[in-house]
C-alpha positions as a Markdown table, in Angstrom:
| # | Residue | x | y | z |
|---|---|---|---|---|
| 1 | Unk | 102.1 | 107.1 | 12.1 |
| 2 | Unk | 101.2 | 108.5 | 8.3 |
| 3 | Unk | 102.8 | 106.8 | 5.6 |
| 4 | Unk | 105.1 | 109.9 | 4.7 |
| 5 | Unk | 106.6 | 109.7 | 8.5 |
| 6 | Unk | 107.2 | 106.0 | 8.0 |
| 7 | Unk | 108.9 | 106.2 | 4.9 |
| 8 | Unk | 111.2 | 109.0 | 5.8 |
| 9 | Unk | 112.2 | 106.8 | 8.4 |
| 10 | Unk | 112.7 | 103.4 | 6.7 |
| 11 | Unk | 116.0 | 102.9 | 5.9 |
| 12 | Unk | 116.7 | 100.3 | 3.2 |
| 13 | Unk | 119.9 | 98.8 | 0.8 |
| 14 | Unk | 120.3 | 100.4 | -2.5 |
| 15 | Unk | 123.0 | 101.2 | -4.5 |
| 16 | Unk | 125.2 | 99.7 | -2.2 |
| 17 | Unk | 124.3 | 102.1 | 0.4 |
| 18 | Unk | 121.9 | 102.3 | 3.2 |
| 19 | Unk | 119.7 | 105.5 | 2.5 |
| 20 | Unk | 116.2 | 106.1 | 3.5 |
| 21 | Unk | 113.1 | 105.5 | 1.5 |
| 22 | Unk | 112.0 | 108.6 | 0.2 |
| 23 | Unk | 115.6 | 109.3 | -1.3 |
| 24 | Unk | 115.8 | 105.6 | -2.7 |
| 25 | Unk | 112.5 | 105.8 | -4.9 |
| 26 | Unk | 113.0 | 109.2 | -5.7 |
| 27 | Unk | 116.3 | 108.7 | -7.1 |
| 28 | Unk | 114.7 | 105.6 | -8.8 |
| 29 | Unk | 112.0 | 106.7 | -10.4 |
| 30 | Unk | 113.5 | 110.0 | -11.4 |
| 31 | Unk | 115.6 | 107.7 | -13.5 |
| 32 | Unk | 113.1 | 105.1 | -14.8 |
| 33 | Unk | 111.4 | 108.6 | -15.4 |
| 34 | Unk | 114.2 | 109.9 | -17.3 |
| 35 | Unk | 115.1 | 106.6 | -19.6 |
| 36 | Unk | 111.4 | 106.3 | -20.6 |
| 37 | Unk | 111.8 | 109.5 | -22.2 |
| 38 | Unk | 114.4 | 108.9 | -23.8 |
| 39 | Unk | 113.4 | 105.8 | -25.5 |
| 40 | Unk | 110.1 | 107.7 | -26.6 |
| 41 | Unk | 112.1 | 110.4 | -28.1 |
| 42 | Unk | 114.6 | 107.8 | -29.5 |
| 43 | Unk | 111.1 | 105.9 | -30.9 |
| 44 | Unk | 110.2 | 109.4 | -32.6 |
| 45 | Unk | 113.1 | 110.7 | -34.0 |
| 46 | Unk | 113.5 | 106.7 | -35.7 |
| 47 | Unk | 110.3 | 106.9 | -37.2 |
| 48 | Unk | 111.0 | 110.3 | -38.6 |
| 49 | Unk | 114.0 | 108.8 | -40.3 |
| 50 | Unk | 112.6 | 105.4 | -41.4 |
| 51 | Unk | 110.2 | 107.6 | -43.5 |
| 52 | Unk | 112.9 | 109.1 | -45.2 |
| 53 | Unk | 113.7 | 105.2 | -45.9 |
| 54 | Unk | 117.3 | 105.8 | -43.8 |
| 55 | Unk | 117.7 | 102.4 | -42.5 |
| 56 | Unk | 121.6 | 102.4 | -41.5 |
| 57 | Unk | 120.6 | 106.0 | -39.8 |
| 58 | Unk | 118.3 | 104.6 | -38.0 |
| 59 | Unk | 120.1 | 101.4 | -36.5 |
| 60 | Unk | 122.1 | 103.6 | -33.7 |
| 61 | Unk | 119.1 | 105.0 | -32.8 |
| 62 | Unk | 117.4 | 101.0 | -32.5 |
| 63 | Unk | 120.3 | 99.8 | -30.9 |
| 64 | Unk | 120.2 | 103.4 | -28.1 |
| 65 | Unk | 116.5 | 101.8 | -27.1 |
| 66 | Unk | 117.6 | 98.6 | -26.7 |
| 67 | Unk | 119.9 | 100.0 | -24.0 |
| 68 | Unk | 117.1 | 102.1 | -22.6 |
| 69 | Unk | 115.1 | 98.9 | -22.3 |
| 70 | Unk | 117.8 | 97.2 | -20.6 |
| 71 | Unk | 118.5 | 99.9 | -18.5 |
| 72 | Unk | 114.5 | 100.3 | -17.2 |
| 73 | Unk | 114.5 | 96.7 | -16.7 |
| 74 | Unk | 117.2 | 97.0 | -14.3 |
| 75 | Unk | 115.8 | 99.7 | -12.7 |
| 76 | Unk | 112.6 | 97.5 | -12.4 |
| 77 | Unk | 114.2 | 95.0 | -10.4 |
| 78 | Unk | 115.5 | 97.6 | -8.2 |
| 79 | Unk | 112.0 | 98.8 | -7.6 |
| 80 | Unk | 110.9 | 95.1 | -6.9 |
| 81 | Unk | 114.2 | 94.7 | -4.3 |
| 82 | Unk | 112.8 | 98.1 | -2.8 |
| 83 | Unk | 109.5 | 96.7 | -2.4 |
| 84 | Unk | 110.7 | 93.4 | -0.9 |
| 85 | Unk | 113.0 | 95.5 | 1.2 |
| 86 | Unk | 110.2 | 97.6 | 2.5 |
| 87 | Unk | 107.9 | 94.3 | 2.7 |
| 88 | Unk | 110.2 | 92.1 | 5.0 |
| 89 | Unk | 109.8 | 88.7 | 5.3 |
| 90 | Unk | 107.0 | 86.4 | 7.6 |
| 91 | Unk | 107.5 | 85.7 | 11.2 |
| 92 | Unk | 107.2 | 82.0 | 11.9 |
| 93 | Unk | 103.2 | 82.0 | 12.0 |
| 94 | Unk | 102.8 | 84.0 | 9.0 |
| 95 | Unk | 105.3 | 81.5 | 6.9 |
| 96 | Unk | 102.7 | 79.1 | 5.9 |
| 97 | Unk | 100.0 | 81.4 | 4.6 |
| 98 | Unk | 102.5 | 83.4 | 2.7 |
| 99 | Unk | 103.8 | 80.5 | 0.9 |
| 100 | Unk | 99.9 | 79.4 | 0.1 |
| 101 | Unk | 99.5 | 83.1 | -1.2 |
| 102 | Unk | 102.4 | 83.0 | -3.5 |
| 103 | Unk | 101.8 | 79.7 | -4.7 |
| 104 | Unk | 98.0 | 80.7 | -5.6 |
| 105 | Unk | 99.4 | 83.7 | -7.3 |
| 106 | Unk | 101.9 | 82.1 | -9.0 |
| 107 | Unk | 99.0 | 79.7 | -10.6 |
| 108 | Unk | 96.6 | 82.6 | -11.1 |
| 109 | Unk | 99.4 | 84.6 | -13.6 |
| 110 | Unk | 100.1 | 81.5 | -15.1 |
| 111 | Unk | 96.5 | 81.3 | -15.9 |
| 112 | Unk | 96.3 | 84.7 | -17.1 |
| 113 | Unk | 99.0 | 84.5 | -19.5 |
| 114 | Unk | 97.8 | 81.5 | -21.0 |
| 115 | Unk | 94.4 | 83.4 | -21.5 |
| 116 | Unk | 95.5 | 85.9 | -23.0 |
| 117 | Unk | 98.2 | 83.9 | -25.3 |
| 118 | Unk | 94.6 | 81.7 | -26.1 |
| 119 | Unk | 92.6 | 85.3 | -26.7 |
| 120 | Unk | 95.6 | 86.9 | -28.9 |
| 121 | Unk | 95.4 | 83.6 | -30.8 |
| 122 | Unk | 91.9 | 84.0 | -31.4 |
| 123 | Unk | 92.0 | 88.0 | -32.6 |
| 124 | Unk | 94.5 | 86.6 | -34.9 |
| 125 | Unk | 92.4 | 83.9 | -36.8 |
| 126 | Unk | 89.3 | 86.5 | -36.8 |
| 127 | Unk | 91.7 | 88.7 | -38.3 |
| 128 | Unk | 92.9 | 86.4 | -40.9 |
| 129 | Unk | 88.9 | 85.3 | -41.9 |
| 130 | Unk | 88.1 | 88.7 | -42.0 |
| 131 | Unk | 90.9 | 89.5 | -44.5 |
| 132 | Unk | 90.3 | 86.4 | -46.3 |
| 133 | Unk | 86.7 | 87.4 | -46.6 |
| 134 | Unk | 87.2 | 90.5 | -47.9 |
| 135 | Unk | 89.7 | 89.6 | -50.6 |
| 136 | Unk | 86.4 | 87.2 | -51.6 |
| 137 | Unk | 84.9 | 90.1 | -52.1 |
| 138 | Unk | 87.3 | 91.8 | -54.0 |
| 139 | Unk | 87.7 | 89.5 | -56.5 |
């Protein structure tokens, strides 16, 4: 069976309904679609302003993105529900290498974050020696 039949015909939980797949992530990413542009416009037009040094202009337009963000983040966790949804859970003799999956995941991101918290750290402190060394110059 191709993937388009499949998802056509997986029916799944959102928006308190049970619809089928195709509808579900078009509907959502229509709309993730939709608030990321208006952030980016919001972004723009707020930058257009804040050159004109209109700061009390600009704080709807701040306070607009903030709700976009919250908006996308909710529609994120609806993605990851859909994708959990569409996913299932292990039978019995799957249980115990799923967990051992998820736990070495869960240690690998960890990881990763803390490398790239150590790397960002490290850009920094170049950045600040390399400033340093050119106000050395400078004077």
């Amino acid at each position: 069976m191709s993937s388009i039949g499949s998802a056509t015909s997986t029916v799944i939980s959102y928006g308190g309904e049970e619809v089928d797949l195709d509808t579900a992530l078009d509907d959502l990413y229509k709309s993730i679609q939709h608030n990321l542009n208006h952030s980016q416009c919001a972004v723009r037009e707020m930058s257009k302003l804040r050159e004109e040094d209109l700061f009390f202009d600009c704080l709807p337009i701040h306070f607009a993105v903030c709700d976009y963000v919250d908006i996308l983040n909710d529609l994120f966790k609806q993605l990851l529900d859909i994708s959990s949804q569409v996913l299932g859970k292990p039978n019995k003799d799957e249980k115990e290498e799923y967990k051992k999956i998820c736990e070495e995941r869960k240690i690998r991101k960890k990881r990763d974050k803390e490398q790239a918290k150590q790397e960002a750290k490290q850009a920094k402190e170049k950045e600040l020696k390399e400033q340093e060394k050119l106000k050395t110059i400078k004077e």
